[in-house]
BASEGU-681672 format. One record per atom (N, C-alpha, C): residue in three letters; x, y, z. Coordinates in steps of 0.2 Angstrom, whole numbers, plus 5000, padded with zeros to 4 digits. Layout:
alaXYZ
...
***
This chain:
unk500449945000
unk500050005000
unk500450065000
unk500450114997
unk500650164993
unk500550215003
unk501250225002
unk501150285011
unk500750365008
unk500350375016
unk500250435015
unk500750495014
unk500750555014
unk501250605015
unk501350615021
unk500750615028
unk500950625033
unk501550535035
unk501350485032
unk501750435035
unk502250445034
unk502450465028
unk503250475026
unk503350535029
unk503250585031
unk503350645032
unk503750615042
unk503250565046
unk503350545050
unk504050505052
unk504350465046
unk504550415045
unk505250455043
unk505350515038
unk505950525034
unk506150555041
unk506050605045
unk506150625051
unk506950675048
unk506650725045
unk507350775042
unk507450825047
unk508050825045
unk508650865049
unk508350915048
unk508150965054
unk508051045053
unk508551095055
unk508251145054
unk508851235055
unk508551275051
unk508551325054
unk508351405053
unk508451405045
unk507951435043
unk508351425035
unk508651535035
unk508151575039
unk508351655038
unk508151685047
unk508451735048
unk508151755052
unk507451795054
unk507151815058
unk506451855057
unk506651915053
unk507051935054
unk507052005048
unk507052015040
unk507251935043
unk507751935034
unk506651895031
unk506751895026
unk506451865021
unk506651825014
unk506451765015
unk506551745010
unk505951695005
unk506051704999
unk505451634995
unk505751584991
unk505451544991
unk505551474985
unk505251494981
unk505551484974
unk505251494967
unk505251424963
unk504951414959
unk504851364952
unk504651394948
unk504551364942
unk503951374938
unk503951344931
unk503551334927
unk503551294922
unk502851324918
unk502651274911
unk501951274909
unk501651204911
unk500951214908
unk500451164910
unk500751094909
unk501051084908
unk501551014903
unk501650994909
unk502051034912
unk502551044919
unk502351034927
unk501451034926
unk501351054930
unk501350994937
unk501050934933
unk501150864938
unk501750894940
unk502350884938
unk502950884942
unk502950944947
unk502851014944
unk502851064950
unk502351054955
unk501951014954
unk501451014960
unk501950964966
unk502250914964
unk502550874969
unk503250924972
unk503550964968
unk504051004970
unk503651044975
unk503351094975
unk502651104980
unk502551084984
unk502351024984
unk502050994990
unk502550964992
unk503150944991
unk503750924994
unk504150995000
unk504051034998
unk504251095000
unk503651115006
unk503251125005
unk502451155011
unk502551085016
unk502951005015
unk502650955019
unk503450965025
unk503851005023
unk504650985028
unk504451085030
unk504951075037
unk504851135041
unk505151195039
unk505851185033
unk506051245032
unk505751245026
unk505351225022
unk505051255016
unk504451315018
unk504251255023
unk503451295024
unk503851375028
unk504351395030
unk504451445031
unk504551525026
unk504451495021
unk504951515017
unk504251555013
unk504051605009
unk503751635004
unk503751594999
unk502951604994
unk503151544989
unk503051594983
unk503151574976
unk503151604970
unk503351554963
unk502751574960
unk502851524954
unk502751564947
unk503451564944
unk503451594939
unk502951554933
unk502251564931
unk501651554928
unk501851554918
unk502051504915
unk502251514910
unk501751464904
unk501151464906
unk500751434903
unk500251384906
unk500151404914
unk499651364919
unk498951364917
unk498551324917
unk497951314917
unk497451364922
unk496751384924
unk496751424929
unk496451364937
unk496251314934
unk496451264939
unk497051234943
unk497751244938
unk498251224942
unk498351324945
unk498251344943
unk498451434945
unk498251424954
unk497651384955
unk497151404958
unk497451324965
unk497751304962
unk498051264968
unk498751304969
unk499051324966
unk499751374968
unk499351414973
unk498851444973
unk498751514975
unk498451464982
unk498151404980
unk497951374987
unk498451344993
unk499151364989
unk499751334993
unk500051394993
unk499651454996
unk500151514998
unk500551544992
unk500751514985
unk500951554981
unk500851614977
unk501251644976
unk501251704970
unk501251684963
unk500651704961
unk501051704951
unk501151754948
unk501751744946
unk502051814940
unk502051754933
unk501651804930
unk501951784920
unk502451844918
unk503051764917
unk503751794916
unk503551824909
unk504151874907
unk504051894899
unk504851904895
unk504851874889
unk505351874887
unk506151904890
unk506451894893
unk506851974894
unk507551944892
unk507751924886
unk507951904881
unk507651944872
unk508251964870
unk507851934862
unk508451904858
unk508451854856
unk508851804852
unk508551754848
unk509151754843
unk508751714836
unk508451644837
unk507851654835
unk507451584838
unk506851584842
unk507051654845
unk506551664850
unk505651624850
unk505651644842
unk504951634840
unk504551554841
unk505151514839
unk504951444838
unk505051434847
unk505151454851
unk505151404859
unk504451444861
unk504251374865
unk503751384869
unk503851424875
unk503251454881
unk503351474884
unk503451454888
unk503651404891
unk503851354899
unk504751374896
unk504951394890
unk505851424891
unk505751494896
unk505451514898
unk505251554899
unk505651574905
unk505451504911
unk505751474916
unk506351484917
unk506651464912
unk507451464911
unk507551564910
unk507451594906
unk507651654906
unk507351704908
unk506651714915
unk506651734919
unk507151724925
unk507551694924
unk508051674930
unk508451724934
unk508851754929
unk509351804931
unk508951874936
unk508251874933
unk507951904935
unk507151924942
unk507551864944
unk506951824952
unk506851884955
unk507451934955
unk507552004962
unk506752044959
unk506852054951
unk506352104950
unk505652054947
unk505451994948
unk504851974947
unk504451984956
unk504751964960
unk504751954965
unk504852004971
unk504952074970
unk505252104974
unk505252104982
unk505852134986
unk505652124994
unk505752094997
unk506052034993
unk506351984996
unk507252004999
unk507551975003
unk508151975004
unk508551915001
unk508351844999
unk508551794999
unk507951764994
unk508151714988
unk507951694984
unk508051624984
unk507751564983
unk508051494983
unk507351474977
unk507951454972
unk507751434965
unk507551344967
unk507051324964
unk507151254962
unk506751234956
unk507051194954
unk506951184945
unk506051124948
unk505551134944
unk504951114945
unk505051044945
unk505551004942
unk505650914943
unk506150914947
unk506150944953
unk506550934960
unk505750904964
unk506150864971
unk505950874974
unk506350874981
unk505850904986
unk506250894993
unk506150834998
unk506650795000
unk506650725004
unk506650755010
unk507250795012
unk507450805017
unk507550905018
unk507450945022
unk507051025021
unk507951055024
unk508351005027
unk509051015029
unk509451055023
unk509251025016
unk509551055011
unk509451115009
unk508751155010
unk508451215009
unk508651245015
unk508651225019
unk509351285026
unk509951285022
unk510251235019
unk510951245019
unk511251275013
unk510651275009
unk510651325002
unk510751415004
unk510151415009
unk510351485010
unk510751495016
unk510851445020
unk511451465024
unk511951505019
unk512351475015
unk512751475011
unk512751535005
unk512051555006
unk511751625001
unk512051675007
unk511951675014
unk512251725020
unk512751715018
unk513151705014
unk514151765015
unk513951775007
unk513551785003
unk513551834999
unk513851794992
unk513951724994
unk514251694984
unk513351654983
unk513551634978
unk513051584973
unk512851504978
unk512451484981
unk512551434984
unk512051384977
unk512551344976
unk512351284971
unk512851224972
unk512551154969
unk512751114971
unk513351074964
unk513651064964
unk514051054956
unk513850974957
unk513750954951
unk513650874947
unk514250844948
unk514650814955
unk515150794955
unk515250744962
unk514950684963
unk515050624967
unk515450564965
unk515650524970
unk516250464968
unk515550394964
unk515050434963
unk514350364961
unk514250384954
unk514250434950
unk514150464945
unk514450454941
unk513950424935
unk514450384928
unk514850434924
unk514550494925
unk514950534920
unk515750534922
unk515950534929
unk516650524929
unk516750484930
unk516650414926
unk516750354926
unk516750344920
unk516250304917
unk516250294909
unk515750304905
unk515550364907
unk515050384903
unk515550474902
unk516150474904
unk516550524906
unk516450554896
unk516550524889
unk516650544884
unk515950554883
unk515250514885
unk514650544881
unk514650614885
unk514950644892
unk514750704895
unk515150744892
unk515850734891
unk516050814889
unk515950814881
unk515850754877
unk515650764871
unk514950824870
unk514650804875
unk513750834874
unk514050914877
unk514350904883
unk514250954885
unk514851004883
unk515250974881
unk515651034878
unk515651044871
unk515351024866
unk514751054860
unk514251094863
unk514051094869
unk513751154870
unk514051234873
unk514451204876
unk515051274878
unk515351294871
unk515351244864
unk515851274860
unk515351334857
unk514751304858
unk513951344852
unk513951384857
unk514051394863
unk513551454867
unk514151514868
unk514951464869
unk515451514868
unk515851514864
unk516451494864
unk517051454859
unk517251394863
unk517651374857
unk518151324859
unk518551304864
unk519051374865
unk519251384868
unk519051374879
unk518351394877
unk517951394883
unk517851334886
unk517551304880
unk517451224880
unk517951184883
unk518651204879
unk519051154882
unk519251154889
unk519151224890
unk519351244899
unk519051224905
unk518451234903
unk517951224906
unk517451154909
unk517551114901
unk517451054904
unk517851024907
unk518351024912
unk518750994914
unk518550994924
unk518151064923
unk517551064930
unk517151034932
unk516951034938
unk516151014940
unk515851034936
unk515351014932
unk514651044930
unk514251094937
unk514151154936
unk513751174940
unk512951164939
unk512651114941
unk511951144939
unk511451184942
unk511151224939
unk510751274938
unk510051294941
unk509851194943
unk509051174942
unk509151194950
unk509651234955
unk509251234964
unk509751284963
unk509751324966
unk510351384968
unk509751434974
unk510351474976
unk509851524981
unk510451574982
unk510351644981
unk510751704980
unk510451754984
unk510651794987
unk510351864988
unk510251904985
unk509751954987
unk509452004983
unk510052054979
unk510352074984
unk510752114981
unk511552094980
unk511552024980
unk512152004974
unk512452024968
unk512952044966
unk513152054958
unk513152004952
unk512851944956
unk512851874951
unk512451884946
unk511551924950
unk511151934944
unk511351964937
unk511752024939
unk511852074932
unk512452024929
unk513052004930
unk513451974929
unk513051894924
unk512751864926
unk512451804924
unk511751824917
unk511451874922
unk511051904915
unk511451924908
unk512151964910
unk512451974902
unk512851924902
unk512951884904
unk513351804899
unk512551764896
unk512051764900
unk511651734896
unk511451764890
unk511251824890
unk510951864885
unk511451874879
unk512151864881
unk512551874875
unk512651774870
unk512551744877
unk512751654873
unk512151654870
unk511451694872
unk511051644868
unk511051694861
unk510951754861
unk511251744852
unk511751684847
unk511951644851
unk512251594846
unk511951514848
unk511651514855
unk511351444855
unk510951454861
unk510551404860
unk509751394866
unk509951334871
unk510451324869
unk510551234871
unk511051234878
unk510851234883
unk511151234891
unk511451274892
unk511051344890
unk511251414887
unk511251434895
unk510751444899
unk510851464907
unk511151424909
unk511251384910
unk511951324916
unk512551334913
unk512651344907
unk513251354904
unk513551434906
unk513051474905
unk513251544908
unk513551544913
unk512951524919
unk513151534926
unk513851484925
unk514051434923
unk514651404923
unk515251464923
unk515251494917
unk515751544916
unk515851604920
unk515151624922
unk515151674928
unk515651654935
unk515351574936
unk515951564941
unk516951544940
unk516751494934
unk517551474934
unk517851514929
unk517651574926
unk518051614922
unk518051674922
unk517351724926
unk517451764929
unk517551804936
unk517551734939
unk517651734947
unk517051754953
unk516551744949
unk515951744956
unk516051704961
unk515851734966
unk516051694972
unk515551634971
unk515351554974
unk515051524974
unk515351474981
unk514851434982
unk514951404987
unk514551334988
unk514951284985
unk514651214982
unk514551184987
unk514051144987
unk513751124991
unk513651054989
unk513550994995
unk513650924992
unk513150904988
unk513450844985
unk512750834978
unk512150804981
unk512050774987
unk511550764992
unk510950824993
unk511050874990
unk510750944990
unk510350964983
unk510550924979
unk510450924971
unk510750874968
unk510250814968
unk510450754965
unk510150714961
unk510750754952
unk510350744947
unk510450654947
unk509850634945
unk509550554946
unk509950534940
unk509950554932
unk510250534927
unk510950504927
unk511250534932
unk512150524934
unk512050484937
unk511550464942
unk511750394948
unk511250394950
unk510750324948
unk510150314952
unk510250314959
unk509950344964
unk509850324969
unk509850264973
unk510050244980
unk509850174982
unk509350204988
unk508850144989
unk508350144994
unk508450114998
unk508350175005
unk508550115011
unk507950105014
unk507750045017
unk507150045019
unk507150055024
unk507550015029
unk507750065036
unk507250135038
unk507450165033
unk507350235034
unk506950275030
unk506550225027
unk505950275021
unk506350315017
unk507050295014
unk507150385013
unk507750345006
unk507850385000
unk508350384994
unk508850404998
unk509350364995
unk510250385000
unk510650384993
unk511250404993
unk511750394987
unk511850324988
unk512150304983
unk512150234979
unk512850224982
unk513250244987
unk513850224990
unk514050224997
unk514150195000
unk514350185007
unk514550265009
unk514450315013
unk513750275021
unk513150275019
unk512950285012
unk512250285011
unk512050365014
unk512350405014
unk511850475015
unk511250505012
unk510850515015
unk510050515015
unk510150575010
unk509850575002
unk509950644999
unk509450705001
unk509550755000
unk508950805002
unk508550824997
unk508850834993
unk508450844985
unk508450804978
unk508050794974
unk508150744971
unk507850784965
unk508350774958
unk508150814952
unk508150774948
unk507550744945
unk507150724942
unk507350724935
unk508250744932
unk508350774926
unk508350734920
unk508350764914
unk508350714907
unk507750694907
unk507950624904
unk507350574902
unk506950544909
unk507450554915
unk507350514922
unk506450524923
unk506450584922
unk505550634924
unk505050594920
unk505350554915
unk504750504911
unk504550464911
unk505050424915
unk504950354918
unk504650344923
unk504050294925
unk503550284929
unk504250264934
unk504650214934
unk505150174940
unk505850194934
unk506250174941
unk506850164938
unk507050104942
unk507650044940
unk508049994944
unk508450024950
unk508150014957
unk508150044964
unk508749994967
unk509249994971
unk509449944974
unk509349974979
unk509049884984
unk509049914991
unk509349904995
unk509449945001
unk510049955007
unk509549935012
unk509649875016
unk509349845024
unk508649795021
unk508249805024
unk507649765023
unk507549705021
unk507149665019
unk507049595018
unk507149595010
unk507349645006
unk507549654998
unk508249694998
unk508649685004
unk509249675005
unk509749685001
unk510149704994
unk510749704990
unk510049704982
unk509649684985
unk509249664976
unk509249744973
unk508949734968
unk508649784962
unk507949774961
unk507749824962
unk506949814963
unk506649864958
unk506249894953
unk506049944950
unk505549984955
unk505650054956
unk505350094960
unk505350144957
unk504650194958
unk504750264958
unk504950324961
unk505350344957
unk505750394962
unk505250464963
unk504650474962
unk504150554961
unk504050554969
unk503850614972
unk503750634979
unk502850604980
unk502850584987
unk503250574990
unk503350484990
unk504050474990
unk504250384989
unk503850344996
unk503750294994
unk503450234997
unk503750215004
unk503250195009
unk503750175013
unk504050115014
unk503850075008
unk504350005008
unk504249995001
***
């Protein structure tokens, strides 16, 4: 039998911490279109069920909602803003509105205003554990970029899938900038893009807005993560990586299940309980994926499981 939300809610038992203090203010953002919207409901609902989410303002950049999903955002305390282009680049015309998400980004201070503190999350995240959304904006307090870079000892990309990654992803550094960039750059952690949390009046926004608006004149293709990439390891923004337990694209390294604990862990010894889980690529399509499990009466086996909020308690 498929758990409730208050059962796992009971069971996951997340690490808490102050995510701001009373003065400060801070919101959670997503947003997508109607396409998108199953997923952001569970990102949503993942965030309102653990104690630092529900502290936090909400806000949903509205890129093509329904006025029935509008109308559950507004019933979960959210704001809706419809973003508007604040880009113009060749192409513009053929993308749909949910890219929208993506290139409102740089721009969260002035969709949003009043806030002091921002924490981004990409609509196919969800939250396990709300310790991570403290530790994002922890880490927004000293004033760099708090993001988690694509880089664990579990992840195929730095193992043997190491040439389809920098093949894909440095053909996208060469089309968003040159060659040159490409080759430099993919030698780094990926930073991804899909959780971050900055403060209001950071330099990152105007700095990230003009690498974006300048690559996407040449490509649409991982044109925001690749930016912000640049702004950190080639123009020096402060940033402050945080472990991949915080933002843990699924596509790099299936998760394993411990049963013990109701809760996805990384796929290596000790098994650390992740806090956030991104749903990236093709992952978001798939009903289950191949789950190993850690403790329980299916002990070492591979069992097919869904990884969507909230997971099962056995």
């Amino acid at each position: 039998m498929a758990a409730t939300v208050a059962d796992w809610q009971a069971t996951a038992k997340p690490r808490s911490a102050k995510v701001a203090s009373v003065s400060e203010r801070a919101i959670a953002l997503t947003g997508g279109d109607a396409a998108y919207f199953d997923l952001m409901r569970d990102c949503i609902a993942s965030l309102r069920a653990c104690p630092e989410g529900r502290e936090l303002a909400l806000g949903v950049l509205d890129c093509g909602l329904t006025d029935e999903q509008r109308a559950w955002c507004r019933a979960q305390g959210g704001e809706l803003v419809v973003p508007q282009w604040d880009f113009d680049f060749p192409g513009r015309a053929a993308l749909k509105d949910g890219y929208k998400a993506l290139t409102a980004r740089p721009f969260l201070p002035r969709y949003f205003p009043g806030f002091d503190f921002y924490f981004w999350i990409d609509a196919d995240c969800w939250v396990q554990q709300g310790d991570a959304v403290a530790l994002f904006l922890r880490a927004a307090h000293t004033g760099a970029l708090a993001v988690a870079p694509e880089i664990h000892r579990s992840m195929r990309h730095y193992h043997h899938a190491w040439e389809e990654f920098s093949g894909v992803c440095g053909a996208a550094y060469a089309a968003c900038f040159d060659q040159a960039t490409a080759d430099r750059l993919i030698r780094y952690p990926m930073i991804n893009a899909g959780v971050f949390a900055l403060k209001a009046d950071a330099p990152h926004w105007a700095g990230w807005a003009e690498l974006y608006g300048e690559a996407l004149q040449r490509s649409t293709d991982l044109t925001d993560q690749l930016a912000l990439n640049v702004l950190v390891y080639d123009k020096g923004f402060r940033h402050e990586p945080l472990p991949s337990r915080c933002n843990w694209p699924v596509h790099h390294a299936t998760p394993a299940w411990d049963a013990d604990r109701g809760l996805f862990v990384e796929p290596a010894m000790p098994y650390e309980a992740l806090g956030i889980l991104h749903l990236t690529i093709y992952t978001k399509r798939l009903a289950t994926l191949d789950v190993r499990e850690i403790g329980g009466p299916h002990a070492g086996q591979v069992r097919p499981r869904s990884l969507r909020w909230p997971p099962p308690l056995r």
